[in-house]
C-alpha positions as CSV (number, residue, x, y, z in Angstrom):
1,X,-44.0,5.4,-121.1
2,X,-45.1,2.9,-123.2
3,X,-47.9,0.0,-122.1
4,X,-46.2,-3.2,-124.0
5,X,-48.8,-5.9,-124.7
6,X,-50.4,-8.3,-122.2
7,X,-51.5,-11.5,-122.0
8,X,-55.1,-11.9,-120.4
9,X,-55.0,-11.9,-116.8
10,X,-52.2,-10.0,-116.8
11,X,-51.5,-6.5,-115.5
12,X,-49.5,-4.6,-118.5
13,X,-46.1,-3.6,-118.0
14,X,-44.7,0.1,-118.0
15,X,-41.6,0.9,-119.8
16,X,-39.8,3.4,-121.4
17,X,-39.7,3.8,-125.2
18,X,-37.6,5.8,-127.7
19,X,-38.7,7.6,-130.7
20,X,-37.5,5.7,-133.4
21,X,-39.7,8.0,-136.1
22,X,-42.4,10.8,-136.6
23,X,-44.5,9.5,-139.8
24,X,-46.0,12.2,-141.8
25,X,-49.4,11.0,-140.7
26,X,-48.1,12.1,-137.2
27,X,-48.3,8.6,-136.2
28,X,-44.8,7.6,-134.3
29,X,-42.8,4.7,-134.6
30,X,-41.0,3.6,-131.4
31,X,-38.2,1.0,-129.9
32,X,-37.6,-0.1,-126.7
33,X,-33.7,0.3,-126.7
34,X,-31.8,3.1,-127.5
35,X,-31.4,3.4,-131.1
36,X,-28.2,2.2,-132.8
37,X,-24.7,3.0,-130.9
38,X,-26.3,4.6,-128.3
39,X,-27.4,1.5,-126.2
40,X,-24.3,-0.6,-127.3
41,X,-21.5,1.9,-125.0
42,X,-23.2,0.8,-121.9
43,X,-23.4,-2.7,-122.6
44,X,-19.8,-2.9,-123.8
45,X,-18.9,-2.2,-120.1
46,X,-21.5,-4.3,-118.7
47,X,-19.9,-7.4,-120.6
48,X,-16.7,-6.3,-119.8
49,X,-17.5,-6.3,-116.3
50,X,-19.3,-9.6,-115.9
51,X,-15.9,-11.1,-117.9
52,X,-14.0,-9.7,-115.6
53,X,-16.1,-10.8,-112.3
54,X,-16.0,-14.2,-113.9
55,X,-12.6,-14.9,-114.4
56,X,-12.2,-13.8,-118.0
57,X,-14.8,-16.3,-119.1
58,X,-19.0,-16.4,-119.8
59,X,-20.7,-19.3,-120.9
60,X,-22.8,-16.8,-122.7
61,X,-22.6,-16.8,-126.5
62,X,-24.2,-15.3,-129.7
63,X,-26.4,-19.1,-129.8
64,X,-27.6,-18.5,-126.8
65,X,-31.0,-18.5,-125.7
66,X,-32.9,-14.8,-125.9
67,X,-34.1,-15.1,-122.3
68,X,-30.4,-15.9,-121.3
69,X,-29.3,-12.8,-122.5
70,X,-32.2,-10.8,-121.4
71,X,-32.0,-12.0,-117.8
72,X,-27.8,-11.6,-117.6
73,X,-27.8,-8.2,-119.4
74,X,-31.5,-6.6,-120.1
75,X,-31.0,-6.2,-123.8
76,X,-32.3,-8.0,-126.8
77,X,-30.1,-10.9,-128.5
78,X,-29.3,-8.5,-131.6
79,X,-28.5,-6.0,-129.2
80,X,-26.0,-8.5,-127.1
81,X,-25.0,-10.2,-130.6
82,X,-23.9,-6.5,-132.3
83,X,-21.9,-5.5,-128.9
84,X,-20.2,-8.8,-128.7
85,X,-19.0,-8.4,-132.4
86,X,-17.7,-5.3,-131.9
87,X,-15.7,-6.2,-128.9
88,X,-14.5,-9.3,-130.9
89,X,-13.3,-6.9,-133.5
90,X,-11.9,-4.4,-131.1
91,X,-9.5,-7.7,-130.0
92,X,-10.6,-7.5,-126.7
93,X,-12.4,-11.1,-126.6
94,X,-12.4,-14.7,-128.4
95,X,-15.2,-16.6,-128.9
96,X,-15.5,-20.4,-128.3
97,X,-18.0,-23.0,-128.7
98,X,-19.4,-22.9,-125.0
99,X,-18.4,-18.9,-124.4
100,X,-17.0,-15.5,-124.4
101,X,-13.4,-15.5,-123.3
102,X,-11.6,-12.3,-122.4
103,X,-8.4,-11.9,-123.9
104,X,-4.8,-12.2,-121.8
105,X,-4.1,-8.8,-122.5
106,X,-7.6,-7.1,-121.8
107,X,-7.6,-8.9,-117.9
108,X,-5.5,-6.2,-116.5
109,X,-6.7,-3.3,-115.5
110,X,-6.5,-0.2,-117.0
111,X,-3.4,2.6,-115.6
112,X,-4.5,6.2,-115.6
113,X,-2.0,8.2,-117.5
């Protein structure tokens, strides 16, 4: 657990950290998010989802406000940026000026084979 910073008159707030680096001084470095790929699988799905639950379309986009994202999807605006380019290179969205829109072929679901 880590004890993030307060602001006075404030309780602090608990929350789980990740070990980012051991410095040779045997001080550590830490993140907040799962580091690199690792946090990005899970949030793949959650966009997916919320596209999906939305009728293909989120007026969420990479502009959007840090606090927007953090509120909809509990990650960091790099984080939610780095996803959405990956699903934009995967094909499986287009982005517009106002929003995230799933593309034609990624609204139906997935057959088991």
């Amino acid at each position: 657990m880590v004890r993030s910073q307060h602001k006075k008159g404030r309780a602090p707030k608990k929350q789980n950290g990740y070990i980012k680096k051991v410095r040779d001084n045997k001080k550590i470095d830490l993140c907040l998010q799962k580091p690199g790929y690792k946090a990005i699988n899970p949030l793949f799905r959650k966009i997916m989802d919320t596209l999906q639950q939305q009728d293909g379309f989120m007026a969420v986009t990479d502009k959007s406000r840090p606090k927007v994202i953090a509120d909809l999807f509990g990650v960091s605006k790099k984080e939610f940026k780095r996803a959405i380019g990956n699903l934009y290179k995967k094909r499986l969205i287009t982005l517009e000026k106002d929003g995230i829109r799933l593309r034609e072929k990624s609204k139906k679901p997935c057959r088991e084979r």
